[in-house]
N, C-alpha and C positions, 0 to 999 in steps of 0.2 A: 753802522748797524741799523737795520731798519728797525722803527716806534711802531710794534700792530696798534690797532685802532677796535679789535675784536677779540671775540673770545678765540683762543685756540693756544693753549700753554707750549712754552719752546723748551726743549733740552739746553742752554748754551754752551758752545766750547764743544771743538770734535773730541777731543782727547778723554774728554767724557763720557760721551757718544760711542767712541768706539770701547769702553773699558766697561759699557756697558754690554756690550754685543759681545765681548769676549766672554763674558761669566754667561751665556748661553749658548749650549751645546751644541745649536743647528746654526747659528753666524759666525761660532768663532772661525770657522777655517774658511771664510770666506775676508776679514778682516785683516790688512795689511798691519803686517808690525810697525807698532804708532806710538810714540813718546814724548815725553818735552825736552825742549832744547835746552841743553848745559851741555858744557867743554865735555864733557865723560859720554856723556849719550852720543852723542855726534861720532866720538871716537869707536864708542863699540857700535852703533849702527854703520860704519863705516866699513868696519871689520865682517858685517854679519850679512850687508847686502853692497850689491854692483855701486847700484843709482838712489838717489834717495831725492824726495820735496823736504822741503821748508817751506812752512806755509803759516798764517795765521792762526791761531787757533778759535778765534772768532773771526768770518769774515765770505764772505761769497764775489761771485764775479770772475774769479779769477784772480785779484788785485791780491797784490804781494804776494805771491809763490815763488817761490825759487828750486831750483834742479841743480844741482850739485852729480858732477861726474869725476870721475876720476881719472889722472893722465900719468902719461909717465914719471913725468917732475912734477907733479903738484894736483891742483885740482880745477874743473874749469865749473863758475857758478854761474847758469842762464837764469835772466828775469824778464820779464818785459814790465816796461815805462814808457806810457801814453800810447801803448797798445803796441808799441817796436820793442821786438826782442833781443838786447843785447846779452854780450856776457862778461866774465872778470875771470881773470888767473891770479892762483893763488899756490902758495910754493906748501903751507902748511893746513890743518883743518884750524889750529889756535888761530891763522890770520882768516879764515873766514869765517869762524867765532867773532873772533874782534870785529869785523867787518860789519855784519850781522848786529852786533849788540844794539846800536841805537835803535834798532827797533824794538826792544824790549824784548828780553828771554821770556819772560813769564807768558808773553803773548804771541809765543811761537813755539809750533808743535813740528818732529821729525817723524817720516812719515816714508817707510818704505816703497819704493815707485815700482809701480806695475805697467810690464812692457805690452802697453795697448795693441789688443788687435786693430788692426786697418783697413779701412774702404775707400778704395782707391787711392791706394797712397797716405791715405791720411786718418790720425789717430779717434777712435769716436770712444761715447762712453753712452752707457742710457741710463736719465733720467725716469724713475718710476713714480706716480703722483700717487698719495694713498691717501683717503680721504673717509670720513664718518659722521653720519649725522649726530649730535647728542641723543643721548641714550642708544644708537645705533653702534651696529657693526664695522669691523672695517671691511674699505672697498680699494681694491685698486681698478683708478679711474681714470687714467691717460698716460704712454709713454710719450717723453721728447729726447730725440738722439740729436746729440750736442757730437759734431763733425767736428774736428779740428785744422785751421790751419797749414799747410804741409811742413813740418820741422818747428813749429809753435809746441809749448813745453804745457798750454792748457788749451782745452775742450771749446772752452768759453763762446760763446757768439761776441760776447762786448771784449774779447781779444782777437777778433777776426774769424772765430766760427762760423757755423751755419746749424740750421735745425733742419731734420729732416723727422718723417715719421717715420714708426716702426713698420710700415709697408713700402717704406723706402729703400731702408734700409737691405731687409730680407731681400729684395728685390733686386737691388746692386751686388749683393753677398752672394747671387747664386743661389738664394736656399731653395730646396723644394718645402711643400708645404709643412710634410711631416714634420722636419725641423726644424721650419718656422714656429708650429705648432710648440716643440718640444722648447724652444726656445722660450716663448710666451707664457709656455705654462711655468719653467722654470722660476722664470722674474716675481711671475705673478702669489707663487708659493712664497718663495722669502722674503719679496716684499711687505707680503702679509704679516710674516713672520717678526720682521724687523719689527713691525708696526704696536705687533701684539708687545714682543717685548718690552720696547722703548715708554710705553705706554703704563705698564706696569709699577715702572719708576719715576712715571711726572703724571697725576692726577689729568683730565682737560686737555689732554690733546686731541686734536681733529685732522691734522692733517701734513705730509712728512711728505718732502721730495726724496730721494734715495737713490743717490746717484750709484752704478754698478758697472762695473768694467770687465770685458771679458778679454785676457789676457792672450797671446800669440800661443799661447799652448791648450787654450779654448776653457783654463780656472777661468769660473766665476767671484769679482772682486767685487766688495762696499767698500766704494771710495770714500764717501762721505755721505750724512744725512742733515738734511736742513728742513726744520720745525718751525724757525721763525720768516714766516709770509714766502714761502717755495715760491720760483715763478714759473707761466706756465703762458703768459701770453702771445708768444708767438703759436700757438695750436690756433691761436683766430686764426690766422688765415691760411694754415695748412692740415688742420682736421680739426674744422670746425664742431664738429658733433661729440669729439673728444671732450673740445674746449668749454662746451654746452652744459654736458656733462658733470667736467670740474666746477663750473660755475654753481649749478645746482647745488653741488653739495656745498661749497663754500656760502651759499647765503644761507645755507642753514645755521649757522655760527656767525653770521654776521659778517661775512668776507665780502665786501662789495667791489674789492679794486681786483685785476689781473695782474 
């Protein structure tokens, strides 16, 4: 986990994050069904959805996530290690409990999987950067669309992603303006909104990436939000003014690195 070096207070642990977002009335239905990992959760999450993550409950990059599907004799669990996506079979959920265990239950959240829509082939989610000066307002101040891989189970760039901008993306998507429009406006309202919330509950925050995924049925999801040092540096060299932007407000609070 990254040590800030500035001011800007963090939420930790998504599972708190999101149970925060549940008890307000405009994210909760944007919120996948998110819980902690024990033998009994696994089993009724199993029951209540297709596909499901296993992921961290502190933790970004993509490292340690796991994708658990379901087959006819058992279950199959994808991961990637050292950026290669392998998988394992499993006859029951208790042997992928057991499986699973050395990495600590307490530090692993289950986490209902949302079937990404795709450009071109491949699964993307967008980043929202939201940012405030002290004693200022919040702003949203840069999107980065995290492309995925083709058949890769995370987004990630440091798991073989790519970053494109949001006029990239719109742009491979086909959109006409209006949509694009509709789209941006969308992000830009709940982002807001997440921001205001989450804010309410941790004194000194400045600044929330907010990752949001629009599903193959065109819901809008919050996958996740990260309060502690969001990053944002690949917009150097692909919207740079974006980047500028972010910058500004981050040395208002003391954020010197990308």
């Amino acid at each position: 986990m990254y040590t800030k070096t500035y001011r800007s207070a963090t939420i930790l642990g998504k599972l708190k994050v999101c149970r925060f977002l549940q008890k307000n009335a405009s994210t909760k239905p944007l919120i996948p069904s998110t819980t902690s990992f024990t033998l009994s959760n696994l089993k009724m999450m199993t029951a209540a959805h297709h596909t499901l993550y296993i992921k961290p409950n502190i933790g970004s990059l993509g490292v340690g996530v796991h994708k658990l599907e379901p087959l006819n004799d058992g279950y199959k669990l994808l991961y990637t290690k050292s950026k290669k996506q392998l998988s394992k079979f499993f006859h029951s959920l208790d042997d992928v409990y057991e499986h699973l265990l050395p990495a600590k239950p307490s530090r692993l959240i289950i986490q209902q999987a949302v079937s990404l829509d795709q450009v071109e082939n491949r699964p993307y989610d967008i980043r929202a950067m939201v940012q405030r000066k002290p004693g200022g307002i919040w702003h949203l101040t840069g999107f980065l669309i995290k492309v995925g891989a083709k058949g890769k189970i995370v987004t990630n760039y440091h798991q073989g992603g790519e970053i494109w901008t949001m006029h990239k993306l719109v742009q491979r998507k086909g959109y006409e303006d209006a949509k694009s429009s509709e789209l941006i406006g969308h992000l830009t309202q709940h982002s807001l909104t997440v921001a205001r919330a989450l804010s309410k509950h941790k004194a000194g925050m400045f600044e929330m990436g907010i990752d949001f995924a629009l599903d193959r049925n065109t819901h809008l999801w919050i996958l996740e939000v990260n309060s502690n040092h969001p990053q944002f540096r690949p917009l150097k060299w692909i919207d740079r003014r974006a980047y500028n932007r972010i910058m500004r407000f981050a040395q208002s609070y003391g954020r010197k690195d990308d």
